[in-house]
GUNUTOR-340431 format. One record per residue (C-alpha): residue in three letters; x, y, z; residue number from 1. Coordinates in steps of 0.25 Angstrom, whole numbers, plus 5000, padded with zeros to 4 digits. Example, Ala and Ser with C-alpha at 12.3 -4.5 7.8 and 13.67 -1.06 7.14 Angstrom:
<rs>
('ala' (5049 4982 5031) 1),
('ser' (5055 4996 5029) 2),
</rs>
This chain:
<rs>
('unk' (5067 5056 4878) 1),
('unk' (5074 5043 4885) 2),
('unk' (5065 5034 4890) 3),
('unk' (5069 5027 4904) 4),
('unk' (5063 5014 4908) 5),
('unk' (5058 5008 4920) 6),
('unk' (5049 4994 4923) 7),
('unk' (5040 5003 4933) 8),
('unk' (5037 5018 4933) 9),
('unk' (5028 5021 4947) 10),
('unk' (5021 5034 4945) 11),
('unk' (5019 5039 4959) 12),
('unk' (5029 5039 4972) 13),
('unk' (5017 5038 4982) 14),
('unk' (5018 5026 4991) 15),
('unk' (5010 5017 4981) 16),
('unk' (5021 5022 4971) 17),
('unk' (5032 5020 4980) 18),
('unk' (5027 5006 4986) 19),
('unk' (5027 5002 4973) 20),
('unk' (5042 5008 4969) 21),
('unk' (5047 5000 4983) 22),
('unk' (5041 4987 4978) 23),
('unk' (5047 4989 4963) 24),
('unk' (5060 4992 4970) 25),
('unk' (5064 4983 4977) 26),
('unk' (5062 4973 4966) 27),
('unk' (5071 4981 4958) 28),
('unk' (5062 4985 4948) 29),
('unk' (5065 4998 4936) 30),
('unk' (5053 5008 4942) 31),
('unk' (5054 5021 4942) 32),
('unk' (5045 5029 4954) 33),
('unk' (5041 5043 4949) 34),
('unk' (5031 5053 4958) 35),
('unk' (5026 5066 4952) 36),
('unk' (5027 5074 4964) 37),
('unk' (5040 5080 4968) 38),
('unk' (5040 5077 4982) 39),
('unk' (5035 5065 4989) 40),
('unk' (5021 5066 4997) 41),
('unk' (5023 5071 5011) 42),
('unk' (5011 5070 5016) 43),
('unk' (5003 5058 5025) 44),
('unk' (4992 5057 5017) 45),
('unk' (4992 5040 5016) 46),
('unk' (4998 5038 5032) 47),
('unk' (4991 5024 5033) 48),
('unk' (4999 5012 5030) 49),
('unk' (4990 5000 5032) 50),
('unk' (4994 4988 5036) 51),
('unk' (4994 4980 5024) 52),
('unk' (5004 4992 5017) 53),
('unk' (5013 4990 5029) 54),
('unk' (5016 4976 5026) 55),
('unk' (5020 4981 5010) 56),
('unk' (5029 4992 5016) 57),
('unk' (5035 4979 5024) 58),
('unk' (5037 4971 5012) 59),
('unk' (5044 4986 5007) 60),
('unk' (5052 4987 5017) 61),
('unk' (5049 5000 5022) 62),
('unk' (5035 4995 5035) 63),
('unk' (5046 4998 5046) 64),
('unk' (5050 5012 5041) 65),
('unk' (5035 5015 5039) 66),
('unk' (5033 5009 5055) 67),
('unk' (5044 5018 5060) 68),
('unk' (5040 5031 5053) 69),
('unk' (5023 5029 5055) 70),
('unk' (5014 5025 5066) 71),
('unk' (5004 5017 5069) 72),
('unk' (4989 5026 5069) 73),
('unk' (4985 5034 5081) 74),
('unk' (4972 5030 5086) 75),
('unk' (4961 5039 5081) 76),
('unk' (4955 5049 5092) 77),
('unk' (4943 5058 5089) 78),
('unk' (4940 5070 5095) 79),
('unk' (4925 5074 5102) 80),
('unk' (4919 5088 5100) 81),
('unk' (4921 5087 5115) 82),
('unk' (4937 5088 5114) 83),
('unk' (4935 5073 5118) 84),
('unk' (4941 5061 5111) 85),
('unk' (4939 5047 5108) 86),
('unk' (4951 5039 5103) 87),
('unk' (4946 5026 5094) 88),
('unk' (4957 5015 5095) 89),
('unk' (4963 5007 5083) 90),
('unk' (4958 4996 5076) 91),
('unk' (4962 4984 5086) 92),
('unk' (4962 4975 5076) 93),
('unk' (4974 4983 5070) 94),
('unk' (4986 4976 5075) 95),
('unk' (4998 4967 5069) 96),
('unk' (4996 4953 5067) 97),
('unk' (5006 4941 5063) 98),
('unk' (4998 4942 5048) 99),
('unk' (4998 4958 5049) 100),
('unk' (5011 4964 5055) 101),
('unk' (5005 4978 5050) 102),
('unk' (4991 4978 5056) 103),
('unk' (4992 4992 5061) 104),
('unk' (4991 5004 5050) 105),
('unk' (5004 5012 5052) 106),
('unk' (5003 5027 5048) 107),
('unk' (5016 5033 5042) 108),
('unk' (5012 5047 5032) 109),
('unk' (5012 5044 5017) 110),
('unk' (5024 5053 5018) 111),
('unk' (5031 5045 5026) 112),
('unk' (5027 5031 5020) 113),
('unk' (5031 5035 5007) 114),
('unk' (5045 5041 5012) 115),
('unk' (5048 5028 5016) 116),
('unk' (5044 5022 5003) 117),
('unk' (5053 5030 4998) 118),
('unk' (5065 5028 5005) 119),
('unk' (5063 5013 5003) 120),
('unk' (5062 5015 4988) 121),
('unk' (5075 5023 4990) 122),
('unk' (5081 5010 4996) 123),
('unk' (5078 5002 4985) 124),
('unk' (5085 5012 4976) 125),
('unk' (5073 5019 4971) 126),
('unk' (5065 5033 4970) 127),
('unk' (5053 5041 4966) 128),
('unk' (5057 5051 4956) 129),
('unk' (5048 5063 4962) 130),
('unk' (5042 5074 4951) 131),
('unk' (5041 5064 4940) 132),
('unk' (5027 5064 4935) 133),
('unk' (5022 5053 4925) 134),
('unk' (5017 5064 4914) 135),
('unk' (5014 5051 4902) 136),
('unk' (5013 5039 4900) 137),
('unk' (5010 5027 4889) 138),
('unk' (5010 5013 4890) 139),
('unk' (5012 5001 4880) 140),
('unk' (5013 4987 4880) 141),
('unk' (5027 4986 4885) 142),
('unk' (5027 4999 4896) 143),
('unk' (5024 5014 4900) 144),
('unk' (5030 5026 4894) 145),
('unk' (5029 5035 4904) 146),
('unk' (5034 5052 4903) 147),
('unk' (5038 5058 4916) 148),
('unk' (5040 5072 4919) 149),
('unk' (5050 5077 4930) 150),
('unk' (5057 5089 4933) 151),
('unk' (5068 5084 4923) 152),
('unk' (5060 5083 4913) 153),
('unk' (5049 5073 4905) 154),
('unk' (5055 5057 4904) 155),
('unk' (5049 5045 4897) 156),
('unk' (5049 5033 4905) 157),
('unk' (5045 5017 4899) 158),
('unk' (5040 5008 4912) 159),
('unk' (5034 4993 4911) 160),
('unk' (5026 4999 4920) 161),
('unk' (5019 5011 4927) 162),
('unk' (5014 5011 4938) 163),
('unk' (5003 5026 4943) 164),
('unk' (5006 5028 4959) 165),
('unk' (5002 5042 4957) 166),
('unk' (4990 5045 4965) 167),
('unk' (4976 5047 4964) 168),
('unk' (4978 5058 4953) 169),
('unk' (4986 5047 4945) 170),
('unk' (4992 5053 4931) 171),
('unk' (4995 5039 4927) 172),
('unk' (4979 5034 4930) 173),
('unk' (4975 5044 4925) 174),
('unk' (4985 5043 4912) 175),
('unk' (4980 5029 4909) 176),
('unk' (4965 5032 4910) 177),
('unk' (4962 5025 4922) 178),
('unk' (4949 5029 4927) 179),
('unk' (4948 5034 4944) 180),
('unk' (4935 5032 4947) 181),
('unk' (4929 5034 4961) 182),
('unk' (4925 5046 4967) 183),
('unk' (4929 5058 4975) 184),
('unk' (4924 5059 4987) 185),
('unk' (4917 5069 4996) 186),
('unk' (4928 5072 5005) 187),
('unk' (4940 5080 5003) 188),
('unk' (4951 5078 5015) 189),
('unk' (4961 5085 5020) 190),
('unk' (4974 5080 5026) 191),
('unk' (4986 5087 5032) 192),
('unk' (4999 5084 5037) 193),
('unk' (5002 5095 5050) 194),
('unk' (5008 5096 5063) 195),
('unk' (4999 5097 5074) 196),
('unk' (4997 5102 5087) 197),
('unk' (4986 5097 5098) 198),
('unk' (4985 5084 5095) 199),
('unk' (4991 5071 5100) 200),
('unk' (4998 5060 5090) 201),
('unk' (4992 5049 5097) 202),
('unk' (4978 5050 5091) 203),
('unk' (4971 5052 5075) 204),
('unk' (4964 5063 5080) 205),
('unk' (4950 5065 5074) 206),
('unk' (4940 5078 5075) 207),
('unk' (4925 5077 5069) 208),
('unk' (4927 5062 5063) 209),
('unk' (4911 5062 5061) 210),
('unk' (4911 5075 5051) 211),
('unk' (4917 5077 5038) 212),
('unk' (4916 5092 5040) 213),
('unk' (4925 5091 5052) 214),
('unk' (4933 5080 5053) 215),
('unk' (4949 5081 5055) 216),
('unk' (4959 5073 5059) 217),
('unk' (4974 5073 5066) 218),
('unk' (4983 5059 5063) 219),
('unk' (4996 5061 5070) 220),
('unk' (5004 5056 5056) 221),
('unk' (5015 5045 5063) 222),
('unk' (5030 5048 5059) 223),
('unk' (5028 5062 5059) 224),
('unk' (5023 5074 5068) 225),
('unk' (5012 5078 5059) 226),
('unk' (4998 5075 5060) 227),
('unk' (4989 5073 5047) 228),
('unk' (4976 5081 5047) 229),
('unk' (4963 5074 5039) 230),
('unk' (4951 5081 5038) 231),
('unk' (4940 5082 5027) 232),
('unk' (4938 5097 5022) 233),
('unk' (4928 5104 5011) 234),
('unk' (4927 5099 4998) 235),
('unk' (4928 5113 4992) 236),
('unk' (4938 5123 4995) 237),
('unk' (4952 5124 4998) 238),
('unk' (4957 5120 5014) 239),
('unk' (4969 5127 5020) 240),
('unk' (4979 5119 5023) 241),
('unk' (4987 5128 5031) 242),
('unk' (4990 5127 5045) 243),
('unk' (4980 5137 5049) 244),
('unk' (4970 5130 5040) 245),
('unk' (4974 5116 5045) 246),
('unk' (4971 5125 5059) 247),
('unk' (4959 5130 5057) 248),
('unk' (4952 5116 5052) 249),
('unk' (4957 5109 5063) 250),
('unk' (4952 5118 5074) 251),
('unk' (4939 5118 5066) 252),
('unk' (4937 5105 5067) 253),
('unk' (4945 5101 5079) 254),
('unk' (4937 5113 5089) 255),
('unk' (4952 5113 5095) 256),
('unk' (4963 5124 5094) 257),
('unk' (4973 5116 5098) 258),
('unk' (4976 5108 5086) 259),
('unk' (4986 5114 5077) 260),
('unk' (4991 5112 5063) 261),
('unk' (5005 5117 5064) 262),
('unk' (5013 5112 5050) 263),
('unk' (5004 5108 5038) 264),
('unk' (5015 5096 5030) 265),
('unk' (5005 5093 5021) 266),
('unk' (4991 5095 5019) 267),
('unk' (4981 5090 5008) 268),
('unk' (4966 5091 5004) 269),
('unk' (4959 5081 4997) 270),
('unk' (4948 5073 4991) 271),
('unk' (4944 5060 4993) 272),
('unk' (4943 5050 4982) 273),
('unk' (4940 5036 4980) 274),
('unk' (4944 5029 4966) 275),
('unk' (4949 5017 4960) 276),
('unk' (4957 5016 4947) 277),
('unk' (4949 5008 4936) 278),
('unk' (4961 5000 4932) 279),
('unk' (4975 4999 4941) 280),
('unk' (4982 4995 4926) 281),
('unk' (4984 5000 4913) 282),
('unk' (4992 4990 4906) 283),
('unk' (5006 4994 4912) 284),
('unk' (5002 5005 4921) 285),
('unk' (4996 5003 4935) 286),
('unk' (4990 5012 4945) 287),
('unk' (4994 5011 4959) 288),
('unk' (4989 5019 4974) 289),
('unk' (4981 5031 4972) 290),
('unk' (4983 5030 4958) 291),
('unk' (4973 5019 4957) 292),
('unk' (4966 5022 4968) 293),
('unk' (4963 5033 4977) 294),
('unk' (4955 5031 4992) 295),
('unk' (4950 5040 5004) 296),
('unk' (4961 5041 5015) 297),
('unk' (4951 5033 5025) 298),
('unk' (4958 5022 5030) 299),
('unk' (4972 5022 5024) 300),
('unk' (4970 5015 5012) 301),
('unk' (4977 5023 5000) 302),
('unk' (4992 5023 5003) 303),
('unk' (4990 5008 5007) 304),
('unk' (4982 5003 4995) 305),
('unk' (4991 5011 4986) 306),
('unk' (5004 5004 4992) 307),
('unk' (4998 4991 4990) 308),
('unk' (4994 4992 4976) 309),
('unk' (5008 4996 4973) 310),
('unk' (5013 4983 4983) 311),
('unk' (5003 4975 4974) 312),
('unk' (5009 4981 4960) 313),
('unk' (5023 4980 4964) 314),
('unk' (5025 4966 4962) 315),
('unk' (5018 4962 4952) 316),
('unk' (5026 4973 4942) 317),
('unk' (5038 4964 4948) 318),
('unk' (5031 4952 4943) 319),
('unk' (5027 4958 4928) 320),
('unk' (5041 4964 4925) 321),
('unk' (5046 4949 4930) 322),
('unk' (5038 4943 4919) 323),
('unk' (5023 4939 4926) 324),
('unk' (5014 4948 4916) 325),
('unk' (5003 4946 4925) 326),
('unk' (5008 4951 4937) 327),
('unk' (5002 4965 4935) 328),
('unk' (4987 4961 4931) 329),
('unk' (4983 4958 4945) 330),
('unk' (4987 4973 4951) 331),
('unk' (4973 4980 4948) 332),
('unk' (4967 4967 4951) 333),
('unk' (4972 4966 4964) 334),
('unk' (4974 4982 4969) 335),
('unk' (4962 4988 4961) 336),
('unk' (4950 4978 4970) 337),
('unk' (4958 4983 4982) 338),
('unk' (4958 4998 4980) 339),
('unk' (4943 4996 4978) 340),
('unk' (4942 4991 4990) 341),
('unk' (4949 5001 4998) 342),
('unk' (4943 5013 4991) 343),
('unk' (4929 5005 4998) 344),
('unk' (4936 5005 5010) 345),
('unk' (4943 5020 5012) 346),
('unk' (4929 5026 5007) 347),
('unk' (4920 5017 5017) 348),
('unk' (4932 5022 5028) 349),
('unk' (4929 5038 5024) 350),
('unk' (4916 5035 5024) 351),
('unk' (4917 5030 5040) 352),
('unk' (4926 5041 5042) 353),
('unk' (4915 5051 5039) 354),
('unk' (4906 5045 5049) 355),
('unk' (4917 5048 5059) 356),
('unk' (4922 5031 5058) 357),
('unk' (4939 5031 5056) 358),
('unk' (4940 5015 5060) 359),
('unk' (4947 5008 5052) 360),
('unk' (4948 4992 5051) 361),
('unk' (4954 4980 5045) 362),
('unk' (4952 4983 5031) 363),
('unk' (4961 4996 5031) 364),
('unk' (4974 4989 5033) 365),
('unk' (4973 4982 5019) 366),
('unk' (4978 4968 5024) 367),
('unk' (4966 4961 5020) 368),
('unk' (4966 4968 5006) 369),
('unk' (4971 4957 4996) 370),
('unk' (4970 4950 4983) 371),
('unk' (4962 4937 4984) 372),
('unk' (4954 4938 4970) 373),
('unk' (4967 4940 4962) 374),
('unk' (4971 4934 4950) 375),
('unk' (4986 4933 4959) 376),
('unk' (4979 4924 4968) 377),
('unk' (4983 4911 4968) 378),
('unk' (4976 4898 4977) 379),
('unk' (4977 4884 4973) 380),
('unk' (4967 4878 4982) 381),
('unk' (4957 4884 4993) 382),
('unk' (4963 4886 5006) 383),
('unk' (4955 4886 5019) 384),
('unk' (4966 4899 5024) 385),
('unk' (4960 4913 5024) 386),
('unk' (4972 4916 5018) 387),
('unk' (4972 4918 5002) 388),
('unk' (4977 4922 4989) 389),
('unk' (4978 4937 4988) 390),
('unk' (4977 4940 5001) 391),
('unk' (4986 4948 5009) 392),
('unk' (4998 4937 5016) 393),
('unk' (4999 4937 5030) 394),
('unk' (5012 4940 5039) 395),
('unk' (5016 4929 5048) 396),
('unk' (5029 4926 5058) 397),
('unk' (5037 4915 5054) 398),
('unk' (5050 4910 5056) 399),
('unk' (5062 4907 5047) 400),
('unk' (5069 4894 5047) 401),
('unk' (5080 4902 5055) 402),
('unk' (5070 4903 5065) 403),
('unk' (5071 4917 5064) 404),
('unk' (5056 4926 5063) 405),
('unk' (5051 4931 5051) 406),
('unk' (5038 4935 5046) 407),
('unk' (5030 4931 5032) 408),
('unk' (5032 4945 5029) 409),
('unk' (5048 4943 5029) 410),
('unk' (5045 4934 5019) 411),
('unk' (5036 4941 5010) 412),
('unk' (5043 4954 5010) 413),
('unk' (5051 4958 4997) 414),
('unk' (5045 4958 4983) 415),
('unk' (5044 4942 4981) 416),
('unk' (5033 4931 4982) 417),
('unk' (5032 4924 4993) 418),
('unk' (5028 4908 4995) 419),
('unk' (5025 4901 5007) 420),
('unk' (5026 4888 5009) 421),
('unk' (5022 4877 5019) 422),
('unk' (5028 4865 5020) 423),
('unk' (5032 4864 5006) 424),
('unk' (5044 4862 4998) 425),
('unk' (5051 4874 4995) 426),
('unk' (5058 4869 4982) 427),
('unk' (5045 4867 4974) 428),
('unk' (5045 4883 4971) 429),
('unk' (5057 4885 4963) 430),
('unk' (5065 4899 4967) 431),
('unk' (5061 4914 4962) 432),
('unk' (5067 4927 4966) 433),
('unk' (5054 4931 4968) 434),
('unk' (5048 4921 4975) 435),
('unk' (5052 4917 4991) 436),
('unk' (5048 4905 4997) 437),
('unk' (5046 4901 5009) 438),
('unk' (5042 4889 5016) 439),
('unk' (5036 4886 5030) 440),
('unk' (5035 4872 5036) 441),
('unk' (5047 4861 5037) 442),
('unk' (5059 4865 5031) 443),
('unk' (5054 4878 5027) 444),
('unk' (5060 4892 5027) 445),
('unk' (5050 4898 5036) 446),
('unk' (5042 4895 5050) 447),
('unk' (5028 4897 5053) 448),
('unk' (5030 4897 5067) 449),
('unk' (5021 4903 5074) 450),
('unk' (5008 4898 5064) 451),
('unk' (5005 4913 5057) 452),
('unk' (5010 4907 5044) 453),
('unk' (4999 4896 5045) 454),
('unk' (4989 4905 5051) 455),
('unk' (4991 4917 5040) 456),
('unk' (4992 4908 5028) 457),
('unk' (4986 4894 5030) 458),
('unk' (4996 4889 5021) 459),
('unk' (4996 4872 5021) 460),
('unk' (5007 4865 5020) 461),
('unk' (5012 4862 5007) 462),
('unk' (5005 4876 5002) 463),
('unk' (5010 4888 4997) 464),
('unk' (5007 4903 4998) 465),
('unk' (5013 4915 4988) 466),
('unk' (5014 4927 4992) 467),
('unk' (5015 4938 4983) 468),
('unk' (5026 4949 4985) 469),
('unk' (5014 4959 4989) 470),
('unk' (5012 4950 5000) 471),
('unk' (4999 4945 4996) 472),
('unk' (4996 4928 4994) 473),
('unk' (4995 4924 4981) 474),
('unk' (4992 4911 4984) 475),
('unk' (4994 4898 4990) 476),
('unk' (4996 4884 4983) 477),
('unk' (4997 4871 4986) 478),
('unk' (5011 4864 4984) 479),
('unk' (5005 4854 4975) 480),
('unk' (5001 4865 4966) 481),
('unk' (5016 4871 4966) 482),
('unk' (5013 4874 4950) 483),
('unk' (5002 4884 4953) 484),
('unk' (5011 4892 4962) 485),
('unk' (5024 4890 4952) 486),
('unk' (5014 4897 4941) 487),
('unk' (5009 4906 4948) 488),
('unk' (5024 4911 4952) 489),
('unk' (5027 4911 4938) 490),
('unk' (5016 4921 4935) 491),
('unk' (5019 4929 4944) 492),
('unk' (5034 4928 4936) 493),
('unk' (5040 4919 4948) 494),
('unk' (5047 4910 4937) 495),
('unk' (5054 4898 4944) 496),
('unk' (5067 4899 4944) 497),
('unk' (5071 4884 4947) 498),
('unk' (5063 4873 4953) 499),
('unk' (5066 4859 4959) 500),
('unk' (5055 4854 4956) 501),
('unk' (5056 4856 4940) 502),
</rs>
């Protein structure tokens, strides 16, 4: 049997599968993206995309396409017995800022959103291989052997790594002996994809929010005409999906006749679960998205989380197959602490929701997640700034030398390291392919002229800050102690190339 050869296999062509394939991509690495389905997903199951992952998909390339085929959230509007309603407005906190471009969750169907990964990966010259199914694999000290089963036949596959996108149910967790603890909950969900007569698209309409025996609920789905039905239904027994059966439950629990499901484009009934892998690597297998992690749909938080644990792997495979052996170790330290704290937070969410309480805050949009107590973060001294190591970095609009506008995020986008200087020389840092420098203050490249730099960052003159290619500080440093930055970019397998200054 031939054996062919990749750097990375993904297992899994979801959107934590397909993040990851962008990001690989576009640094024109070998991967290979395989998906046991035969079709993709067309349903809109994960249709919240939080802030926090529309500044990933602007790093990718692809926010504007997700903006122009999504939507921002109607307001939510609950129904009285009475035939009465009360709409509850949007969080009013919930707005864009010169830090936070994305303040405002967008909705876009996973259907869509993970179309239009897919035409990007398509632009950058790659594709999932749909109804190719990991069926083995075994791994040594130097790779994965991987056997994959497709309509063509079984293959043998040799990876440096492998990485399991592939759900909840994860063949490849579940081949390396990971344990899933966490539990199955009490409720078991149903959600639909339908056309819909009787209702306006300006509104989440909501019917019986306080009981979990009668609860429903119609989100018009933005960027199509559908509307997507969620509703909890009996633990036991089989639910008709039908039209007629859609019908029947909705005129039950509405009291009305003239809401109509016309269409049913997809439909599914399900139980919720809350687990966390016990480990997110296996020596050269990791486990990224549902695979490592699986939450209630309260507050939108799986699709997101599972496209920045893919944002977060990406780069530091880059780093490892550029020479920095250590890149890797700090995934599971960094992504695991974070899942954990979302599974707290969608569970706290579905409890609210069963007491009738949708709100939703701050803490949903993930911009305040980060990475503070990580072995990546790196601070010479103490700072007075609230702005630290591992945390998330902050937009800002600046100006070029040109005098032409620009924003920080113009900077950061692409899949290099970032460093930021103020009043510095930019000759001490030698040149790397992977590392762009920029430098505000007299004779610098870039102007922080309106203070938002200053105000976001706190950066002295004669400092640095790094930015990771995930978008996150990894630390600033003095200019007098150039040599701790210099180490840490070698070890990160940013080898000077030259420098001026020996």
């Amino acid at each position: 049997m031939n054996v062919s050869s990749v750097d990375i296999l993904i297992v899994g062509a979801g959107a934590a599968g397909l993040t990851l394939a962008i990001d690989l991509a576009r640094r024109g690495l070998a991967f290979r993206l395989i998906e046991k389905s035969p079709t993709p997903f067309h349903g809109s199951r994960g249709k919240g995309l939080q802030p926090r992952t529309l500044e990933v998909f602007d790093d990718l390339g692809i926010v504007d396409r997700i903006h122009a085929l999504g939507g921002p959230y109607p307001a939510p509007r609950v129904w009285r017995d009475d035939g009465g309603y009360v709409d509850t407005p949007m969080a009013a906190d919930a707005f864009a800022t010169p830090a936070e471009p994305y303040g405002v969750p967008w909705m876009a169907p996973q259907f869509i959103t993970e179309r239009v990964m897919r035409d990007r990966l398509a632009e950058l010259g790659q594709r999932p291989q749909f109804g190719c199914e990991l069926v083995a694999l075994q791994q040594d000290a130097q790779g994965v052997t991987a056997t994959l089963a497709s309509a063509a036949g079984q293959e043998t596959v040799r990876a440096r790594y492998l990485v399991g996108a592939d759900g909840g149910r994860s063949f490849v967790r579940q081949a390396l002996g990971v344990g899933f603890p966490g539990k199955t909950m009490d409720i078991r969900g149903l959600v639909a994809d339908v056309t819909l007569d009787g209702l306006d698209r300006d509104a989440w309409h909501r019917f019986n929010d306080s009981s979990m025996q009668r609860q429903i609920g119609f989100c018009p789905l933005a960027g199509t005409d559908l509307f997507q039905i969620q509703a909890p239904v009996p633990m036991e027994g089989d639910t008709d999906l039908s039209p007629e059966g859609l019908n029947a439950m909705v005129a039950e629990r509405t009291g009305r006749d003239d809401i109509r499901v016309g269409a049913v484009a997809w439909a599914s009934v399900f139980r919720m679960n809350a687990r966390l892998a016990d480990r997110y690597r296996v020596d050269r297998v990791f486990l990224i998205g549902d695979a490592a992690h699986t939450h209630p749909p309260t507050g939108g938080q799986g699709l997101n989380t599972s496209v920045q644990d893919a944002y977060n792997l990406g780069w530091k495979l880059a780093a490892v197959l550029a020479g920095a052996p250590d890149a890797l170790d700090s995934y599971e330290e960094e992504r695991r602490p974070v899942a954990e704290s979302v599974l707290g937070l969608s569970s706290r969410l579905l409890d609210a929701a069963k007491r009738g309480d949708s709100r939703r805050g701050r803490e949903v949009r993930q911009l305040d997640l980060g990475y503070a107590a990580s072995s990546l973060a790196l601070e010479d001294s103490p700072r007075s700034h609230d702005l630290r190591a591992g945390n998330r970095a902050p937009d800002a609009p600046i100006h070029r030398a040109s005098g032409t506008p620009a924003r920080l995020f113009d900077l950061f986008r692409g899949s290099h390291w970032t460093l930021l200087g103020n009043a510095v020389d930019r000759d001490a840092i030698p040149a790397h392919p992977q590392l762009r420098v920029h430098v505000f203050g007299p004779r610098g490249d870039v102007a922080d002229t309106q203070g938002y730099v200053r105000e976001g960052y706190g950066l002295e003159p004669g400092s640095w800050v790094l930015v990771r290619p995930d978008g996150y500080v990894a630390g600033f440093v003095t200019a007098e102690h150039r040599e701790v930055l210099m180490a840490y970019l070698q070890r990160m397998g940013i080898t000077p190339e030259a420098s001026a200054h020996g």
